[in-house]
N, C-alpha and C positions, 0 to 999 in steps of 0.2 A: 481701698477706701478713697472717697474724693476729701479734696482738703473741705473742712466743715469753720467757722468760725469761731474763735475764741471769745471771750468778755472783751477783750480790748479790742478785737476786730468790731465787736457789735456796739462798741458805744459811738466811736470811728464812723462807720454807717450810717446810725442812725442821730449821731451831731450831738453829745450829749454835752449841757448846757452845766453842770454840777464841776464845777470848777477843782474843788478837792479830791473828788473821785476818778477824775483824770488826771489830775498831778500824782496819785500815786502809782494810778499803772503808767503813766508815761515813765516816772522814775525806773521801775519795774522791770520794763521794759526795754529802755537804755541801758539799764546794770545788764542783763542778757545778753545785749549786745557788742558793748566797749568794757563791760566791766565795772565792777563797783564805783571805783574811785572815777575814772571818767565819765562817771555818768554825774557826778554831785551827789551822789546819796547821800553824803553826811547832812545834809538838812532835811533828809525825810526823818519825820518823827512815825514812831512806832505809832499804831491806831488800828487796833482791830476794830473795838466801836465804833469810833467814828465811819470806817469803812464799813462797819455790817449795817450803819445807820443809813450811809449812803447807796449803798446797793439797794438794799427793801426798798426805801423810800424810789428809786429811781425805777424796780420793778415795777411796782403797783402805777408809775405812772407811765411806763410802755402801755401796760395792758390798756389804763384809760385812754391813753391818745391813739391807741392802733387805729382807728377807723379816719383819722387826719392824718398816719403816716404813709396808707395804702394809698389815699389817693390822691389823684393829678399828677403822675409818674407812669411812666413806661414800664411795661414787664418786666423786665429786667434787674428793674431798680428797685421795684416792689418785689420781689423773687429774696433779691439782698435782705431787703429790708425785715420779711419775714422770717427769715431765718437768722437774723441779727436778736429779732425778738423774743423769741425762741432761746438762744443763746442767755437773752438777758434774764427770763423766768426762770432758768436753771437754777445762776447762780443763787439768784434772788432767794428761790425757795431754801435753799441750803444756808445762808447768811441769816434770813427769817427763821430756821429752825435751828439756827445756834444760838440767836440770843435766847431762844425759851427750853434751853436744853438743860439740864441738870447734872453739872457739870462741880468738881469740888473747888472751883476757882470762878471768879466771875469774868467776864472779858476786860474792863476796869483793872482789872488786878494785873495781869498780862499786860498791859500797858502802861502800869506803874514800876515795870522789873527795871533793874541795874541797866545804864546805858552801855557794860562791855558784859556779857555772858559765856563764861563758857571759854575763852578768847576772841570770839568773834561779835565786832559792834551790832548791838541789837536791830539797829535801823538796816544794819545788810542782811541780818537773818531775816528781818521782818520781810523785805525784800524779795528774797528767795521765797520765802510764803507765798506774796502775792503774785510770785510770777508761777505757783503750780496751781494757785486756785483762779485767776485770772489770766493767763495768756495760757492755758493747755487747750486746745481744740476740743469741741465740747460737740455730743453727738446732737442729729437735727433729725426730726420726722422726715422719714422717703415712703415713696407709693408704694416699692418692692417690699416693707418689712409692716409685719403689723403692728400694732400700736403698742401692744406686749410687750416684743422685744425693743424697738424704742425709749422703754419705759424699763428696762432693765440697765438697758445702756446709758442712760441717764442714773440711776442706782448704782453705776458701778463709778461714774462718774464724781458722786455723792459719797462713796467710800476712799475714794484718791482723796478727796479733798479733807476727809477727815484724819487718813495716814498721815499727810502734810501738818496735820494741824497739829496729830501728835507727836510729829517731829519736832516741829518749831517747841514747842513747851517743854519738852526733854532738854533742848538747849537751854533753856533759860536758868534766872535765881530759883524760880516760883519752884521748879522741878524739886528743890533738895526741902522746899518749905512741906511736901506733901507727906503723906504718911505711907507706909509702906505698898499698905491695900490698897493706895488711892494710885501708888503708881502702876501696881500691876492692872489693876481695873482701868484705870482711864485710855487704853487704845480699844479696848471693848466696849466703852461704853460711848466713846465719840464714834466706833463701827456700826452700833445699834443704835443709838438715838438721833443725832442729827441725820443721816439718810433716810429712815424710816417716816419722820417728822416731814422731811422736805419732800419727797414724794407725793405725800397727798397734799400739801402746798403747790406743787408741781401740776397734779391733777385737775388740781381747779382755776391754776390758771390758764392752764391748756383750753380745758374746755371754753372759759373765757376768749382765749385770742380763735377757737373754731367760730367761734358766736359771732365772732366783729370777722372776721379773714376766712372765707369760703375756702382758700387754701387749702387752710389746714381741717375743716372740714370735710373737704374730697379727701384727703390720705384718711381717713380715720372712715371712709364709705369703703377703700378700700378690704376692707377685713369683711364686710355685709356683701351677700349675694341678691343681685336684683333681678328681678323680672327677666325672661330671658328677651333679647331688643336684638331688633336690624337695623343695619347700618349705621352704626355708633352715635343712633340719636339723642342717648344720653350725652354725650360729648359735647354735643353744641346746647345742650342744657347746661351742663355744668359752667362751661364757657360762659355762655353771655349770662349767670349768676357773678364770676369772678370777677367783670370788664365789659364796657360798650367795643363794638367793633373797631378799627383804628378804618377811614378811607382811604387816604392815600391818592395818589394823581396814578393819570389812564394809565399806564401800562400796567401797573399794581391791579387795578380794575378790570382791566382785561384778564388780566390770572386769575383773578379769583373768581371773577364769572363763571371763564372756562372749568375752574377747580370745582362749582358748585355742582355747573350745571351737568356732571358725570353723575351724578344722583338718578336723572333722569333719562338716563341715556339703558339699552339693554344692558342685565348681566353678562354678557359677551358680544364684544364691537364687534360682530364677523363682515366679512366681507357681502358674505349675500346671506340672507335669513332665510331658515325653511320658510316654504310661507302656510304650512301646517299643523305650527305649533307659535307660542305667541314665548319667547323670553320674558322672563318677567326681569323688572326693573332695578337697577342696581340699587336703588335706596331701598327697596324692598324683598331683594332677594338674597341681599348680603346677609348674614346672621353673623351679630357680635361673637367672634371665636373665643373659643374656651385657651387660655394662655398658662405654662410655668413660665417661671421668675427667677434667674440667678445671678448671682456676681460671681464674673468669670477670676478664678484666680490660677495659682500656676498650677498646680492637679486637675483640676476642670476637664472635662473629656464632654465637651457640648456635641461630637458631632456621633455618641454613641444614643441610641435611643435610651438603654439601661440607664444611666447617666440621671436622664431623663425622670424616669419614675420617682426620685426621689427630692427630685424639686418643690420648689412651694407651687401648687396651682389658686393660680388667682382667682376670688372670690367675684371682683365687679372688674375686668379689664377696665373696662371704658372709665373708670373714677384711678385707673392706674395711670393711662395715658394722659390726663390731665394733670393727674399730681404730676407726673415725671415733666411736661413740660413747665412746670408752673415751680418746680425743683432746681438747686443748684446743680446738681449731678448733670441736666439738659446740658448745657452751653459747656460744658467742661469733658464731659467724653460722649462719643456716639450710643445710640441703642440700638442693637442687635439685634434684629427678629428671624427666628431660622423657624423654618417649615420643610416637610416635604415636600413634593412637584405636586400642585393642586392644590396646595392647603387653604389658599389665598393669600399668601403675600402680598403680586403686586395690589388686588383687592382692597385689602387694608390700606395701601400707600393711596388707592386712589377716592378712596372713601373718608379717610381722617384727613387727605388735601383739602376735601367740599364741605365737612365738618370747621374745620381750618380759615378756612375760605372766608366767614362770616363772622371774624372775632379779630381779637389783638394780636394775632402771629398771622404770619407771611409765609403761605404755604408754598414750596418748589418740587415740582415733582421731576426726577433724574433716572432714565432711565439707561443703566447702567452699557446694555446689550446696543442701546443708540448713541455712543456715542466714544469720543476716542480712549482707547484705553490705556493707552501711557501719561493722557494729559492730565493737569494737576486738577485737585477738587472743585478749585475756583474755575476751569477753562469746560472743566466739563458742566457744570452748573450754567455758564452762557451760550455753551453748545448745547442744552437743552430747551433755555431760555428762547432761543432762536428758533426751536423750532416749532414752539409751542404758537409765541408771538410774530412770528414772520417778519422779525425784524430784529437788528442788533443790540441789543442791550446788556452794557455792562453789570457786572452784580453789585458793586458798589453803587451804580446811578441807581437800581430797584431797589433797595435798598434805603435809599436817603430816599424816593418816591414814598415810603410807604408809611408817611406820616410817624413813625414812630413801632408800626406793628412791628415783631418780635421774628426774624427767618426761620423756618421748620423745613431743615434742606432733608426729603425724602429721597432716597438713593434705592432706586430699586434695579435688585439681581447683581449683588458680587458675585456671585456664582459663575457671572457671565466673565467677569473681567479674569478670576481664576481658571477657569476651564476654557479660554479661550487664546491660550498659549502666552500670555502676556504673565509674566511673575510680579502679581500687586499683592502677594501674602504680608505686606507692610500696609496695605490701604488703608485699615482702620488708625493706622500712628497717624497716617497722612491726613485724615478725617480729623483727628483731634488736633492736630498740628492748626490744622484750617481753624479750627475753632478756638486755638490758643488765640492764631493769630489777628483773628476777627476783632475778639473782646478785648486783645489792646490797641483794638483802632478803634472803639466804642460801639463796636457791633454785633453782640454777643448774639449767639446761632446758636439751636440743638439741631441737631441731627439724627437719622433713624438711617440705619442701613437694612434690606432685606435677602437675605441667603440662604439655598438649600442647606439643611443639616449637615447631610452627608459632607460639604465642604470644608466643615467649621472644624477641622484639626489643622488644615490648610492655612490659617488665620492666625497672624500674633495678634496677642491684644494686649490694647493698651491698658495700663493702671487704670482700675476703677469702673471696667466696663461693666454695662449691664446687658443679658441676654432674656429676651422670650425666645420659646419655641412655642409657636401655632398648633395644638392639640385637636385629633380628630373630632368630630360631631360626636355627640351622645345620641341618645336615641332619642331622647326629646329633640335634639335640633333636627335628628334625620324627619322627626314626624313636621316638624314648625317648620321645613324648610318643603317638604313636599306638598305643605297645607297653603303654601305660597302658589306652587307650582302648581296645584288643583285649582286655586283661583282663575289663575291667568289661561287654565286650557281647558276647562270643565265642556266648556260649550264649544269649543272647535274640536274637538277630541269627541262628543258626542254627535256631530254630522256624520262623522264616519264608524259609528257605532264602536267609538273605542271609550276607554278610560283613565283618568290620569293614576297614574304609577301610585301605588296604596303602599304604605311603610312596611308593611308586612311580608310585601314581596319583593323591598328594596333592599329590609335588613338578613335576609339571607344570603344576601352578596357579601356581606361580614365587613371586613378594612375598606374595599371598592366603596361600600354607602357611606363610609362616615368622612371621605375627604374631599371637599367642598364640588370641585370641578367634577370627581367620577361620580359623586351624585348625578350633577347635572345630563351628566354623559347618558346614564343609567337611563337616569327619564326621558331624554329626546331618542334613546335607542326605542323604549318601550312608547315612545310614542308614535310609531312605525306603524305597529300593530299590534299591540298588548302582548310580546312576546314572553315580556318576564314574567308576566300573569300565568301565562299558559305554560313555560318550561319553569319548574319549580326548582332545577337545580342552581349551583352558584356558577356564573360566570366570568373567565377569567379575562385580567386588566389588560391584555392584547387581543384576545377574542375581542374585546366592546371596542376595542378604539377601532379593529379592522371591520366588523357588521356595521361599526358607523359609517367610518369613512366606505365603504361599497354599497350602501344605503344609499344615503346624500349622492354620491358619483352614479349610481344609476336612476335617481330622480331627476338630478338637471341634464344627464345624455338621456331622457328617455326612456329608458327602462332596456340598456344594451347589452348585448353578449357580455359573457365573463370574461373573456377577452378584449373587450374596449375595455370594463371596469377595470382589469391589469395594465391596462394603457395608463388610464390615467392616472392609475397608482405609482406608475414607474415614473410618471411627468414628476405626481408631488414629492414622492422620493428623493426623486432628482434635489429636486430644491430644497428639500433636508438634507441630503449631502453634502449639496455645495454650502450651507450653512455650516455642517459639521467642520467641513474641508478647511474654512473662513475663521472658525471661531468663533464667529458673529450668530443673532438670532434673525438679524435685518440684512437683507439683499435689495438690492438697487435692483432698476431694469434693468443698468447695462449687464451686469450681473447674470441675471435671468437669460437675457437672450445671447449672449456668450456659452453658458452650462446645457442648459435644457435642449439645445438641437444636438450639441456635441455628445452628449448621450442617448438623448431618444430617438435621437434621427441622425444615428451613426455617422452626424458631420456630414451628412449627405445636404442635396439641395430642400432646403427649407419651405416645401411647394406641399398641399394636400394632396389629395387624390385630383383635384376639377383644376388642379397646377395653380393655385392661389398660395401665395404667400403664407402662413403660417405664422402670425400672431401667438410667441410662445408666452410673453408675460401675460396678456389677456387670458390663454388659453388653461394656465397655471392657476394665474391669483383671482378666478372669478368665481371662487369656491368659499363655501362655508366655513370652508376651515384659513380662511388668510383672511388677514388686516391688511391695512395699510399706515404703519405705523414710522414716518420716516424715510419711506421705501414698505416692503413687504416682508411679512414674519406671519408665522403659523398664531392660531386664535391663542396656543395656549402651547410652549416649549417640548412638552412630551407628545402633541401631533409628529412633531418634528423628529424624535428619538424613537417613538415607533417607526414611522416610516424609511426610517435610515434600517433600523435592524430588519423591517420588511423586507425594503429591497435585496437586502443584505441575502437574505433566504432564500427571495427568487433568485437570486444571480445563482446562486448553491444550486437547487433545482435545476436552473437552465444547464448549468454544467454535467448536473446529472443524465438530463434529457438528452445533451448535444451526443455524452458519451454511448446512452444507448442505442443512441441512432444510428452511431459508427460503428457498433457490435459485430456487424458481421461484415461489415466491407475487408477486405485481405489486409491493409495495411493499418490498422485500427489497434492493432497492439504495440506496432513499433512506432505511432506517431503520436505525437502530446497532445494530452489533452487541448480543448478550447476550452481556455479560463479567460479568454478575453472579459468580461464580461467582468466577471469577479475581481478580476485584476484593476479593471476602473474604477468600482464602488468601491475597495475595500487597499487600494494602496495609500490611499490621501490623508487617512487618519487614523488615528489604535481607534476601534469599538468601546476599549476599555477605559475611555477617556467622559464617557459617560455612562455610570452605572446602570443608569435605566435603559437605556440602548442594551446592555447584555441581560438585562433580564428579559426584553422583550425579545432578543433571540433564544432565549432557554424553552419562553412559552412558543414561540412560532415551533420551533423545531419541536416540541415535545408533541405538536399535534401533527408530526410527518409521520407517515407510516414505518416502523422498525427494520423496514425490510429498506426501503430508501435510505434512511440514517445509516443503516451499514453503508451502503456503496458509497455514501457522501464521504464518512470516514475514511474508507481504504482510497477512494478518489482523494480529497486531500492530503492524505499521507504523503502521495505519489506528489503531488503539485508543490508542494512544501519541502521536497527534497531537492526539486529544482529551482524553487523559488527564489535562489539567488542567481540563480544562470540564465547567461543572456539571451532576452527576445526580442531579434530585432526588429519582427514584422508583428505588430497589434492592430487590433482595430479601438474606435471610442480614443483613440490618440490623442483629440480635440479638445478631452474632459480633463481641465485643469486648472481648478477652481484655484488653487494657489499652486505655484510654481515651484517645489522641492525639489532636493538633488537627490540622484539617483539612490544613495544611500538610507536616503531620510524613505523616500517610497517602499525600498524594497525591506525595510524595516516592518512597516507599517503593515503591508504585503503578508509577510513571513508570521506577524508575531498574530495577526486576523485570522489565518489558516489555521494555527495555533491554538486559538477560541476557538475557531469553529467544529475541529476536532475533537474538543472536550467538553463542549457544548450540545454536541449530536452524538455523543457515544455514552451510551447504558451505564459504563462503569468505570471508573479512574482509566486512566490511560497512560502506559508504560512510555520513556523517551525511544526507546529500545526501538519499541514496536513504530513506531512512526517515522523512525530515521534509522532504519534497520541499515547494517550493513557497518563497516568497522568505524569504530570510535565514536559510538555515537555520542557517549557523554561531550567530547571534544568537540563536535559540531553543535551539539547544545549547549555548552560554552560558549564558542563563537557568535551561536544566537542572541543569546539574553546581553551579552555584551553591544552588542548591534541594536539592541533595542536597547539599554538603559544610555548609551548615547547620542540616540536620534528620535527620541519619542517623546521625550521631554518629563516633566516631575508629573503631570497628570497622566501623560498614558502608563508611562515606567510604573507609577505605584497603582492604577487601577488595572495594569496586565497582572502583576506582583498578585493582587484579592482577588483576581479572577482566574484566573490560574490552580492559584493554591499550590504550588509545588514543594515538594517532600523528597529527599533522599531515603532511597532503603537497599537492606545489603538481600538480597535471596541468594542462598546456596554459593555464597561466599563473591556474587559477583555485585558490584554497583550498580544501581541504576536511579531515574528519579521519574516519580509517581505524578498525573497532574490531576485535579480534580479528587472530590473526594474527600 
């Protein structure tokens, strides 16, 4: 829970001018602190009246003045303020529904008792009253809960205050004036009457501060489901209802232009656009994602989908995201958005920036994969900034530019900073750290981070946070988003006597149609040649990324042998390798032309066939599937995880191939294999280090033929019993995207064979049978030990779940089981 405001926080706030009503909780609240006698309490007079007279009276005049205390203030201070108020109609309704409660003493009477009760001075007990019914932290409306439970927790709030009150009267004279029945009855009937009473006191003046404070409005839209909407244009509704825009001097201006104008830019920045199909438009193609809502606490298991199911799913996202920034919970801890690969993450980050863009927050988009990942929140926020703006600007100087509008720092892909060898499992403390420390330099900030699921056990988190996870398409959005995509290609799709992709033959692709990206994927594959039209079966999520990518790669060479298409497969490979290799999603040029000859062109001279030069970054990044983001990155992180487990396959195969070639020359049994090949792509990093990479090798391999996966297995077996003994002569020497010691590689090396043996074999796999020969448990020891200390906490626990290994005894002998 976030710290929420008390009565005495919200009179503080909001400047309350009632002179006696703050001289008691000042008292109140000095005794709490220093103690009775240091505070002066002996000249506070007991007065419930007068307090219950003072509270009403001071409620009903919050409600009248709300619409002069919202405005000519900064978000922030309006944020305060609302939930000061808030605060103040709690108590109000509960002090309202005591004086008309029927009670067998009047409040008068209570305030006429003995000045020593009990032994203790009444004005100190009175005291301790006001300090449970005024300084106890009193619950506020949030977007994540519905108005229901808000409204219990305010009921429950309304029963402490009556325990309290039947304490304090237990101490006093009045206590022994009562009659027997009156004593046992009166904790029940202050339990039933004044809560019940203040409730719908409560109710209506809620409704009242919705009426005057859009606020509180939006939380209460929250619980209603609307219209299904693209590109969260309810958001900049709701906004510029709450607040005019803040402008701000030119660099501010420059962000937010740029922030807008991504609206109208494609659903995908690719590098080169088919020019056969038309992208439709991010302000049009986005569809507001269906969202659950949780507060992470220490049982929590957010990164299991199960987990999941039992969440709240939110009614109206889009009136969520505005309450949560327009909420105190914003500026006090991050938000959490986790998705699967495609859900739309960065999407959302880049769509609620340009929503953002044109109101009172100051939108920052941070992408996580660009930029350095040891450096603190605030250096990566200006390492962004820079490169947004092409020029240097501190975040404090953006900041004090932007007139007063509100920072909304988007951090998009922790995922990247966790999986990329760097241990930020504390970034979200550091996150709120930044935001402690902004708001006591008068610059209060919320934050949104974005991260795959599967990460988020990876992750402490701080007190108080809040998570979404991004939920697949329903079938309504799969049809709303295809009725999009029929727009934009109805009529180029029919020159060529084709049609745009119909829901009915999208949704038998099952999980592939409802997550955002393999939609898309689906329809520019079937816009090829209406393939999914005509094959009615389901197609699996490495088949469509590989007929895309050999699709596009034989449209822009022409229409070339399956052998140039393997070319250039092995190019873009390359450069998800050296990605993988880096940890990074962004490569430089020099990057590029360093990697890509040293693998593709065996470090040989860099000359075509006509002896020209060889332009490899051109030759790489002039593809649909690269951006230019910073440097260069794949359209969309799992091009890049396929492609790595691709190559990963071909090299397997080529090892195959090389081996049957040597089948019958004379020395072809006494001499080792050539793993060269395999040895480059697969010593730099675990596989297991991204989950989707091994699934994409389960699906590649699952369509080799069974007769091949034998020979691959009993071939690995063999390369894996030598794969810690010395090779001094390799070729691809050259490919060495990051520089590891010899340990760390043959780690990496050993523990891929590993996979890939259990990955291409039919059924569990004994350690026996793969490290035959004496002690094998003992060498599979010394394995796993070599990998849990050179492979780091990501590959060690994703070898650990991919893997699967099991001890079992057969016929009294040891062994351990992998897969299965």
């Amino acid at each position: 829970m976030i710290d929420t405001p008390s009565y005495a926080d919200a009179l503080r706030i909001l400047g309350c001018k009632d002179g006696r009503l703050v001289k008691v909780v000042g008292f109140a609240s000095a005794a709490e602190r220093t103690g009775w006698a240091l505070a002066g309490g002996g000249r506070l007079a007991a007065g419930l009246t007068d307090m219950r007279d003072g509270i009403a009276r001071y409620g009903k005049d919050i409600v009248r003045r709300m619409p002069e205390l919202r405005s000519g203030v900064d978000r922030h201070t309006r944020t305060q303020r609302l939930a000061a108020a808030h605060a103040v109609i709690v108590v109000s309704a509960y002090f309202e529904a005591l004086g008309e409660a029927k009670l067998p003493f009047t409040l008068d009477r209570l305030d006429r008792g003995e000045k020593i009760s009990r032994g203790v001075p009444t004005p100190e007990r009175f005291a301790r009253l006001v300090a449970e019914l005024l300084l106890e932290r009193l619950p506020t409306p949030e977007p994540h809960l519905p108005y229901a439970e808000t409204r219990r927790a305010v009921e429950r709030a309304f029963l402490h205050m009556s325990e309290a009150l039947a304490g304090y009267v237990g101490g006093l004279s009045i206590w022994d004036e009562l009659g027997v029945d009156d004593q046992l009855l009166l904790p029940r009937m202050l339990a039933e009457g004044p809560p019940a009473h203040a409730l719908r006191i409560y109710d209506e003046d809620y409704r009242s501060l919705a009426l005057d404070s859009h606020e509180f409005g939006v939380r209460s839209l929250v619980t209603e489901r609307p219209p299904p909407g693209t590109a969260l244009s309810r958001v900049a509704w709701l906004l510029a209802e709450l607040a005019p825009p803040r402008v701000g001097d030119r660099p501010v201006i420059h962000l937010a232009r740029m922030a807008a104008n991504a609206l109208d830019q494609p659903l995908l920045v690719a590098g080169k656009l088919p020019e056969d199909v038309t992208l439709p438009l991010l302000g049009e193609g986005y569809l507001t994602p269906r969202c659950r809502v949780a507060e992470l606490t220490r049982d929590a298991a957010p990164a299991e989908r199960a987990w999941w199911d039992d969440r709240r799913l939110l009614p109206d996202p889009e009136a969520f995201l505005v309450g949560h920034l327009t909420s105190l919970r914003a500026t006090r801890a991050p938000l959490l958005v986790l998705g699967e690969p495609g859900s739309g993450k960065t999407k959302l980050t880049e769509v609620l920036a340009a929503r953002l863009a044109r109101s009172e927050f100051l939108p920052i988009r941070v992408e996580l994969g660009g930029v350095a990942a040891r450096a603190s929140v605030t250096e990566q926020i200006e390492q962004a900034l820079k490169g947004v703006l092409a020029e240097q600007v501190g975040y404090a100087e953006l900041v004090a530019a932007g007139d007063g509008a509100m920072p909304v720092i988007l951090l998009d892909g922790l995922d990247e900073l966790l999986q990329g060898g760097v241990n930020r499992f504390d970034y979200l403390e550091h996150v709120q750290e930044f935001q402690a420390r902004e708001a006591g330099l008068g610059r209060p900030v919320a934050v949104m981070v974005t991260s795959r699921t599967v990460v988020a056990d990876r992750i402490r988190y701080p007190e108080g946070l809040l998570a979404l996870q991004l939920q697949p398409f329903d079938d309504d959005q799969v049809r709303q988003w295809l009725d999009v995509w029929d727009q934009a290609n109805r009529s180029l799709l029919a020159r060529r006597d084709l049609k745009p992709l119909p829901a009915e033959a999208a949704l038998v692709h099952g999980d592939m149609a409802r997550q955002p990206l393999l939609l898309l994927l689906l329809a520019l594959y079937d816009a090829g040649g209406n393939a999914l039209q005509r094959d009615h079966g389901p197609l699996g999520r490495a088949r469509l990324y590989e007929v895309l990518l050999r699709d596009y790669t034989e449209r822009e060479t022409g229409g070339s042998r399956r052998v140039v298409i393997d070319q250039e497969l092995v190019l873009l490979g390359t450069a998800a390798l050296s990605m993988l290799a880096r940890g990074r999603q962004v490569l430089t040029d020099e990057a590029l032309e360093r990697d890509l000859p040293a693998l593709c062109h065996g470090g040989e001279e860099d000359a075509d066939d006509e002896g020209e030069r060889i332009d490899w970054v051109r030759k790489a990044t002039e593809r649909f599937f690269f951006v230019r983001r910073n440097g260069h990155a794949f359209l969309h992180s799992t091009f890049g995880e396929f492609l790595v487990a691709w190559l990963t396959v071909y090299a397997l195969r080529d090892l195959d191939r090389r081996r049957r070639l040597a089948g019958d020359e004379p020395l072809a049994l006494v001499q080792a294999v050539d793993d060269d090949l395999l040895y480059a792509v697969t010593s730099h990093s675990c596989l297991a280090e991204r989950g989707p990479t091994v699934g994409f090798v389960l699906e590649l391999l699952a369509e080799v033929p069974a007769a091949v996966r034998e020979r691959c297995v009993t071939l690995l077996a063999g390369v894996l019993r030598r794969s810690l003994h010395e090779r001094p002569r390799r070729h691809f020497t050259g490919f060495v995207p990051v520089r590891h010691t010899v340990p760390r590689r043959l780690a990496a090396y050993s523990a891929n064979l590993t996979l890939l043996i259990v990955s291409a074999s039919d059924q569990p796999v004994s350690v026996s049978s793969i490290l035959a020969g004496p002690d094998p448990l003992e060498r599979w020891s010394a394995l796993t030990h070599l990998w849990k200390g050179n492979l780091g906490h990501e590959g060690w626990n994703g070898l650990l779940t991919a893997l699967s290994a099991h001890r079992v005894i057969d016929g009294g002998t040891e062994d351990v089981v992998l897969g299965g």
